[in-house]
C-alpha positions in Angstrom: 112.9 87.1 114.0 112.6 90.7 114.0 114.7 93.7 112.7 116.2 94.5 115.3 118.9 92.1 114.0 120.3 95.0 111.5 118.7 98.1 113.7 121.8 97.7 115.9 123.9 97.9 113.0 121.9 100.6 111.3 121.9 102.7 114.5 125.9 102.5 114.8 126.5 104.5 110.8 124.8 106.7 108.6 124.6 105.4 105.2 126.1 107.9 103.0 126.4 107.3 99.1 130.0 107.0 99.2 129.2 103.7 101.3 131.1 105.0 104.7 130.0 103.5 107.8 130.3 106.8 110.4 130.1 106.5 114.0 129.2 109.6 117.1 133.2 109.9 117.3 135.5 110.6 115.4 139.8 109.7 114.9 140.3 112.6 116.8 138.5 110.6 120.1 141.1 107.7 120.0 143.6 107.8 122.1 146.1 105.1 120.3 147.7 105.7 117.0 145.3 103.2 114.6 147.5 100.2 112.9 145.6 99.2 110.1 146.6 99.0 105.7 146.1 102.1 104.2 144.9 102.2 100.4 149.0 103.5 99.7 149.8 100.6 101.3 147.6 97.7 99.7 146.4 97.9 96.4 150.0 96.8 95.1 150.0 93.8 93.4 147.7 91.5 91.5 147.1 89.5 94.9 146.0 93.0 97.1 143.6 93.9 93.5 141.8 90.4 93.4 141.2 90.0 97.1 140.0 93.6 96.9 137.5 92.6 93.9 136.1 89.7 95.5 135.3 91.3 98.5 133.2 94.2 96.2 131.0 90.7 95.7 130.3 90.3 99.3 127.7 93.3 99.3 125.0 91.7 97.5 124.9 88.9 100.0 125.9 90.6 103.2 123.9 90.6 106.3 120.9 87.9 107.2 118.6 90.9 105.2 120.7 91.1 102.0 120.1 92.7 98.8 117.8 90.0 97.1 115.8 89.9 99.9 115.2 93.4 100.8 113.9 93.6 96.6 111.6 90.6 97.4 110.4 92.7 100.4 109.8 95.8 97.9 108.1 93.3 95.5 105.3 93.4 98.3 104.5 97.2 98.0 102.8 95.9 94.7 100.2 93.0 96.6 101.6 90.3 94.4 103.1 88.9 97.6 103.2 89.7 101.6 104.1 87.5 104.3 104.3 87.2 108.1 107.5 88.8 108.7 106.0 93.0 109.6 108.4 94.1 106.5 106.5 92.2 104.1 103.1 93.4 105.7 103.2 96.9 106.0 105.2 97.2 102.2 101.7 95.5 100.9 99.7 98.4 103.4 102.2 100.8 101.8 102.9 101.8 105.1 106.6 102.1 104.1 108.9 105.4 104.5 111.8 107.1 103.9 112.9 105.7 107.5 112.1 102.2 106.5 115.4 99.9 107.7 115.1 97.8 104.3 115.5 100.8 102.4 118.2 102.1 104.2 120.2 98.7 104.6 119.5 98.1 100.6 121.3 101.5 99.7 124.2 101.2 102.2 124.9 97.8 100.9 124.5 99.1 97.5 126.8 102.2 97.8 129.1 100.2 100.1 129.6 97.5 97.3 129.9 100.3 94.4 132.5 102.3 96.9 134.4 99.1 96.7 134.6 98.6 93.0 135.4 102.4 92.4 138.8 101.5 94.7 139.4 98.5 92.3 139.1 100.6 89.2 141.4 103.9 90.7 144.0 102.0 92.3 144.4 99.0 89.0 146.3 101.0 86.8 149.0 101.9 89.5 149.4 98.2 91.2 152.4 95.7 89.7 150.1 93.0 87.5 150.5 92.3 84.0 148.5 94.0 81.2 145.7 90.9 80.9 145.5 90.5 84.6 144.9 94.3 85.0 142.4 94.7 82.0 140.3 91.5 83.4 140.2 93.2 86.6 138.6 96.4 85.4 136.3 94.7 83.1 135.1 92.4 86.4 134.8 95.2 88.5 133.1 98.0 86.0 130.5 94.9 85.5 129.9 94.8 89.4 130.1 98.8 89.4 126.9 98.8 86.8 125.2 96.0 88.5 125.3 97.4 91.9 124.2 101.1 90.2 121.5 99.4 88.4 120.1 97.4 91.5 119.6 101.1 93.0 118.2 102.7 89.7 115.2 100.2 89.5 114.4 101.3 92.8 115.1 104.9 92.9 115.9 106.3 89.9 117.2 110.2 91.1 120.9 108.9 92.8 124.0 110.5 93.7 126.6 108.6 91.1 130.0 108.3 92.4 132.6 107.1 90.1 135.3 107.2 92.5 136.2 105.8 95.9 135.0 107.9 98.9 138.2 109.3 100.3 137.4 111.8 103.1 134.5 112.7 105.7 131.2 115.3 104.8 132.0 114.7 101.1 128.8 114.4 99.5 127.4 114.0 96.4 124.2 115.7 94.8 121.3 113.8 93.0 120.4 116.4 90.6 120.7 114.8 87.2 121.6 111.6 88.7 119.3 109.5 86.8 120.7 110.4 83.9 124.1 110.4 85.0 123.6 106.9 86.5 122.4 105.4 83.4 125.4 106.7 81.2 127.6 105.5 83.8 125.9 101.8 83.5 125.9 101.8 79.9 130.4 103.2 79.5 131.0 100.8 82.7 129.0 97.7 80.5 130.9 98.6 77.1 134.1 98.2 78.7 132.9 95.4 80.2 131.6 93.4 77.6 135.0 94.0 75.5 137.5 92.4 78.0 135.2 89.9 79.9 135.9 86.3 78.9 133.3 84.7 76.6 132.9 81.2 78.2 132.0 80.9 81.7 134.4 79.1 84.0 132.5 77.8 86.8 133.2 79.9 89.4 130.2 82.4 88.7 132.7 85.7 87.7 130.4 87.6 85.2 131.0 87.0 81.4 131.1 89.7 78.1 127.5 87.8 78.2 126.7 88.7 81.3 127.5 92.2 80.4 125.4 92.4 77.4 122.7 91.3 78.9 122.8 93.8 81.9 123.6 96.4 79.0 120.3 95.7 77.2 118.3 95.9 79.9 120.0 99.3 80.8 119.3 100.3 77.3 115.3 99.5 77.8 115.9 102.2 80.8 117.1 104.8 78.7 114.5 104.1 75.9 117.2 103.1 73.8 115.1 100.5 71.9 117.0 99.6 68.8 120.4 99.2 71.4 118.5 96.8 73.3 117.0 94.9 70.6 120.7 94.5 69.1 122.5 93.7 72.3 119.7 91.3 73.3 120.1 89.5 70.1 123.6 89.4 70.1 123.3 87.1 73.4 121.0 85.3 71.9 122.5 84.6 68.3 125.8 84.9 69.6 126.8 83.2 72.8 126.0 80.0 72.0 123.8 79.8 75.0 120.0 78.1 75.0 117.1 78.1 77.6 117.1 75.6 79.8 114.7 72.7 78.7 113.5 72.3 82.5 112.9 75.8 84.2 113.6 74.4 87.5 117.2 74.0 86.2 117.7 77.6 86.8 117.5 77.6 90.4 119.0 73.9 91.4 122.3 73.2 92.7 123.2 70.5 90.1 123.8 73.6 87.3 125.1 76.2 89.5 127.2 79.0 86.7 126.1 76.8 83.7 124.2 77.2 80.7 121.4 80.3 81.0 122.4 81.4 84.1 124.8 84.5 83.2 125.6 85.9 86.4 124.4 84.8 90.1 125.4 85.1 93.9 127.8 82.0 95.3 126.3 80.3 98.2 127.8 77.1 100.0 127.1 76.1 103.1 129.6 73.0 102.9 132.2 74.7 100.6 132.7 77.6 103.4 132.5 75.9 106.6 129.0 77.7 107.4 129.8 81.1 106.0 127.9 81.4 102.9 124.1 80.0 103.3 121.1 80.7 101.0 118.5 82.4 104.1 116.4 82.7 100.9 115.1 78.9 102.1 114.5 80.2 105.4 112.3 83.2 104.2 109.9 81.3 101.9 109.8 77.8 103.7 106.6 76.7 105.7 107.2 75.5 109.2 105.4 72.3 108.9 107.2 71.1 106.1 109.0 67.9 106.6 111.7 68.9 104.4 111.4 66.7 101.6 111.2 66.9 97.9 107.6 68.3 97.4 107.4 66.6 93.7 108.6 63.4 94.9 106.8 63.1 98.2 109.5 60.8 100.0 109.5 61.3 103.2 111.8 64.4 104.7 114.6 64.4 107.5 111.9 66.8 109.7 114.6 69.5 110.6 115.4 71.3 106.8 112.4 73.9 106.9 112.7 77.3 108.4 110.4 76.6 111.5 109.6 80.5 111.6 105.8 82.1 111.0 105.0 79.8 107.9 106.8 81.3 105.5 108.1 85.1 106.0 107.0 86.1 102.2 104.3 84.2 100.2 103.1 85.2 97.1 98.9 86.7 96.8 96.5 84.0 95.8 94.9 86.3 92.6 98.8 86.4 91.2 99.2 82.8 91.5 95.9 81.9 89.7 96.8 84.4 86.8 99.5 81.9 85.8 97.7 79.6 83.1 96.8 76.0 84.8 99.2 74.4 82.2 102.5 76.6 82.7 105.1 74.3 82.9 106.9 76.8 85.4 104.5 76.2 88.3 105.9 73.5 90.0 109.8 75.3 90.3 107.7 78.5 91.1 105.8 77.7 93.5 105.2 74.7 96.4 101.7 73.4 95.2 102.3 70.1 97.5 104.8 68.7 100.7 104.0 66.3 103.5 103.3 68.2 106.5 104.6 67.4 109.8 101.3 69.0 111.8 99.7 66.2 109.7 102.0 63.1 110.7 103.7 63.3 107.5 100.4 63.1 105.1 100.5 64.7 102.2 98.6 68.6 102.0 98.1 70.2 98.7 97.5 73.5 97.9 94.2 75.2 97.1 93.3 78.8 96.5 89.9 77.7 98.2 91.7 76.0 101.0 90.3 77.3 104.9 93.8 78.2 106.2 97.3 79.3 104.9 98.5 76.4 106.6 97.7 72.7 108.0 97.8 73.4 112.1 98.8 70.5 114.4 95.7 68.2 114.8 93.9 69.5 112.4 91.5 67.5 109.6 92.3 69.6 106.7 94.9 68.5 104.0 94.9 71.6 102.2 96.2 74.9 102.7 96.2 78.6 100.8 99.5 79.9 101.4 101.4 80.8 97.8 104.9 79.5 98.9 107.3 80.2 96.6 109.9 77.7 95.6 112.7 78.8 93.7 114.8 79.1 96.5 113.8 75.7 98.5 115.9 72.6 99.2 115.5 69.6 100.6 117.0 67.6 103.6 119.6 69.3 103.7 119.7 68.7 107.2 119.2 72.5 108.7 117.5 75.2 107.4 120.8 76.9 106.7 122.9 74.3 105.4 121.9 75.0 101.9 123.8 75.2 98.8 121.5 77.1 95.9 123.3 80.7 94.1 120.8 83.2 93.8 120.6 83.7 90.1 120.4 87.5 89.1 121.0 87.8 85.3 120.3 84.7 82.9 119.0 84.3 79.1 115.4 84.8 79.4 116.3 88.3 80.8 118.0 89.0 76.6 114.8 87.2 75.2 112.2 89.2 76.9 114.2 92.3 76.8 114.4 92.0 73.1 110.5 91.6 72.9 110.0 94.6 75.0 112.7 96.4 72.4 110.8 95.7 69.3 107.6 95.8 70.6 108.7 99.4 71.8 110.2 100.8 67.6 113.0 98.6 67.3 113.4 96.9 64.4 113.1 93.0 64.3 110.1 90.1 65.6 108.9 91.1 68.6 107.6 87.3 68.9 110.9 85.7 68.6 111.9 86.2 72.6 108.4 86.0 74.5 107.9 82.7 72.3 110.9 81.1 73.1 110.3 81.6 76.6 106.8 80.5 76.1 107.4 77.3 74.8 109.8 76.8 77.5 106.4 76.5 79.5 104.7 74.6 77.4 102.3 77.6 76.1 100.8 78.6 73.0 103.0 80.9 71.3 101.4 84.4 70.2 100.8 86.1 67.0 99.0 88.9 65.6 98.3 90.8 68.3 98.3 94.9 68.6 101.2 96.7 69.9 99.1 97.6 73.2 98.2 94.1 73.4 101.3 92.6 72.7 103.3 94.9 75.5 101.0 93.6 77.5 101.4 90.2 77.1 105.2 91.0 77.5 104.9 92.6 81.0 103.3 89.6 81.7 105.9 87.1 80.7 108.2 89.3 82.5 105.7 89.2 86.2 105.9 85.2 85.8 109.4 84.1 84.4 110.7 85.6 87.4 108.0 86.0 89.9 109.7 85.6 93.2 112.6 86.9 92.8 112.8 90.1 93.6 112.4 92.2 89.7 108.5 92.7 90.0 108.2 96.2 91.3 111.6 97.1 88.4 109.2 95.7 85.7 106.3 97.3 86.9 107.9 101.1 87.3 109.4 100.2 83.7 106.2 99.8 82.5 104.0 102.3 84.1 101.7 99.1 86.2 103.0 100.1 89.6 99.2 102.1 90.9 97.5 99.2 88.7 98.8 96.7 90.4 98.4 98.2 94.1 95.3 98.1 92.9 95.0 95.2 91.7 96.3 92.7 94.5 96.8 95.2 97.4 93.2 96.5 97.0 94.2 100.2 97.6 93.5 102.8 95.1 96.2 104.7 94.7 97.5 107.9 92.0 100.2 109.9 91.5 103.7 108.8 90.8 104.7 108.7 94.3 104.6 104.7 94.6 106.1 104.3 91.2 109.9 104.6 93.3 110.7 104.2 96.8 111.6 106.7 98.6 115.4 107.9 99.2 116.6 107.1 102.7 116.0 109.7 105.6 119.4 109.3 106.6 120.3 110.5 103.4 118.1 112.9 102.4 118.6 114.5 106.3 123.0 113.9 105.8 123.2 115.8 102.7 121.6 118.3 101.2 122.6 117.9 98.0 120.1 115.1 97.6 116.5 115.5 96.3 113.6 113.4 97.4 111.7 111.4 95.5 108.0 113.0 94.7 105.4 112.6 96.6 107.7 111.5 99.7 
């Protein structure tokens, strides 16, 4: 599998920040009248709003390279992870650019979701709904607004913010300011939100006022906010009722899908959508010799559930996964440490950062292999590599925990042990005390680089904490200085479209 999968949808728009897809012709080339619903024309009712909202959803999961994995792609621009896949490769080579199709898919799907939700929110005031339906709307889409905005801040930081839907051709919006501008918009859109979102969850993974605080913490830590952080963190942790999972794991199975810690996460169903919605997360990280069984249990597999593709398009660097301590109860749900191999008639091969190969090939002696395959996203016989059912979890507790250890640890007021603890003992580890400020931030970033390694925040929590050079560094072995790897770089078709927009430095 190569890119050329998007390219040929890439090549056919250029991705302009009000999310318009624009082709070599324009209306003026047709030769028919066009018969399609205007915005006048939908928009109406409370039936026209909703479908409208749910389809704002559909951009952090559209295309076979969607949003979470174009982030895990940009996680490999720090070393902590590469693959086989050339994306992966030549983001750990920093080889990247501003003409880099992950980059340019991520921010059209971005601004193309966030276009979406700016409809909702202009056209919800004028359509025939009653008053609750109308101010649950807003509050859902102003949620999905911020989330989208801050999935492109982490990234890029200097963005055009557009607050309203894009409504004619060449109308472009500058950059200048736009990190500011992008982080008051997150924290109004998150206020509102967190007023008029429901408190308890219903199951069907719409975002809740917790959900919002949350999001609205972290945005805080962004803006260096760190007494807002600290309080919103701890009202979702004092407040919501809400507790850590015992079991990691149970953040990423499909047996607590939208319950408990996990605040907000993308619905995927293979069975519930007649094929529609699968998790391609699976077929990213899975190794092609996998039988497909339950790795802890060892039972024997149904031999057609892995991915079959290049062992694994995105494993994680052997020095990251030996930083994690040898008794950290998240390495199993983190990473594939055993499965029965089908190149070795079903035995059993364990992994081994001293192992001679990533991988067990067909006929080979060795029962051992090197690859760091990560396994949040994994399932088992499910009977094709896309029949899968697992969400992908974006926001959950541990996000308000460690957020409100960063805040204190930062000048706000409160223990700055309370949050990393908890999630400590989670894993079964020591809790920490007495440490210096330096020591304890670092400590912090740490907890942050393993709760959620794999999935797709490492290169946000580096930027946030000034690690990004260290950590090239570090696992990628190049020496690097200079802010220019501490953001990615804007899109060329962007930066080339409008001039209004400012590259990043050093790109």
């Amino acid at each position: 599998m190569t890119m050329n999968r998007i390219t040929s949808r890439i090549l056919l728009m250029t991705a302009l920040t009000g999310g318009l897809a624009l082709t070599e012709f324009g209306c003026k080339d047709l030769t028919e009248q066009p018969d399609f619903v205007s915005p006048s024309s939908f928009y109406r009712n409370t039936s026209d709003i909703q479908s409208a909202l749910n389809a704002a959803y559909r951009e952090l999961n559209n295309e076979w390279f969607n949003t979470y994995y174009n982030r895990s792609v940009f996680d490999c621009a720090l070393g902590i992870q590469t693959g086989y896949e050339k994306g992966p490769q030549y983001y750990k080579q920093g080889g990247y650019a501003p003409s880099d199709d992950y980059i340019g898919t991520y921010w059209a799907q971005n601004y193309r979701g966030i276009n979406r939700t700016n409809a909702v929110i202009e056209r919800a005031p004028g359509a025939s709904m009653t008053d609750a339906e109308r101010k649950a709307v807003l509050a859902e889409a102003k949620f999905l607004r911020a989330f989208y905005y801050y999935q492109l801040f982490v990234f890029f930081e200097n963005i055009p913010v557009l607050d309203k839907p894009t409504t004619e051709l060449g109308s472009y919006q500058s950059n200048e300011g736009g990190k500011q501008k992008a982080l008051d918009l997150m924290v109004a859109d998150l206020k509102a939100a967190e007023a008029d979102l429901t408190a308890t969850a219903d199951g069907s993974g719409k975002p809740t006022r917790w959900a919002a605080k949350t999001l609205l913490a972290k945005v805080y830590l962004e803006n260096k906010n760190y007494q807002l952080a600290a309080d919103k963190a701890k009202e979702v942790i004092d407040q919501s009722g809400l507790k850590l999972f015992t079991e990691f794991a149970n953040n990423f199975d499909v047996a607590n899908k939208n319950k408990g810690e996990r605040l907000f996460e993308i619905q995927q169903s293979f069975l519930a959508t007649a094929g529609a919605l699968y998790n391609n997360m699976h077929a990213h990280f899975t190794p092609s010799d996998w039988d497909g069984g339950d790795p802890t249990a060892l039972t024997p597999g149904d031999n057609v559930t892995a991915a079959g593709w290049a062992d694994a398009w995105i494993v994680g660097a052997i020095p990251f996964r030996e930083s994690f301590d040898a008794t950290d109860k998240r390495i199993p749900a983190t990473f594939m440490t055993q499965y029965r191999s089908k190149n070795a008639n079903g035995q059993v091969v364990r992994y081994s950062p001293t192992a001679r190969s990533p991988f067990v090939a067909p006929g080979s002696p060795e029962r051992s292999f090197n690859n760091v395959i990560f396994n949040k996203f994994i399932e088992y016989n499910t009977g094709g590599w896309n029949r899968t059912e697992k969400n992908f979890v974006l926001l959950r507790l541990a996000d308000a925990y460690l957020a409100h250890s960063e805040a204190v640890n930062a000048g706000a007021t409160g223990d700055a042990y309370m949050g990393i603890n908890a999630v400590r003992a989670r894993a079964g580890l020591a809790p920490l005390a007495g440490l210096s400020k330096d020591a304890l931030r670092e400590a912090i970033f740490n907890e942050w680089m393993k709760e959620f390694a794999g999935e797709g925040w490492a290169f946000n929590h580096a930027r946030r904490f000034g690690k990004t050079n260290e950590l090239i560094q570090k696992y990628a072995g190049r020496t690097v200085s200079g802010d220019k790897f501490r953001l990615l770089p804007l899109p060329f078709v962007e930066v080339n479209t409008n001039s209004g927009v400012k590259q990043n430095t050093g790109w």
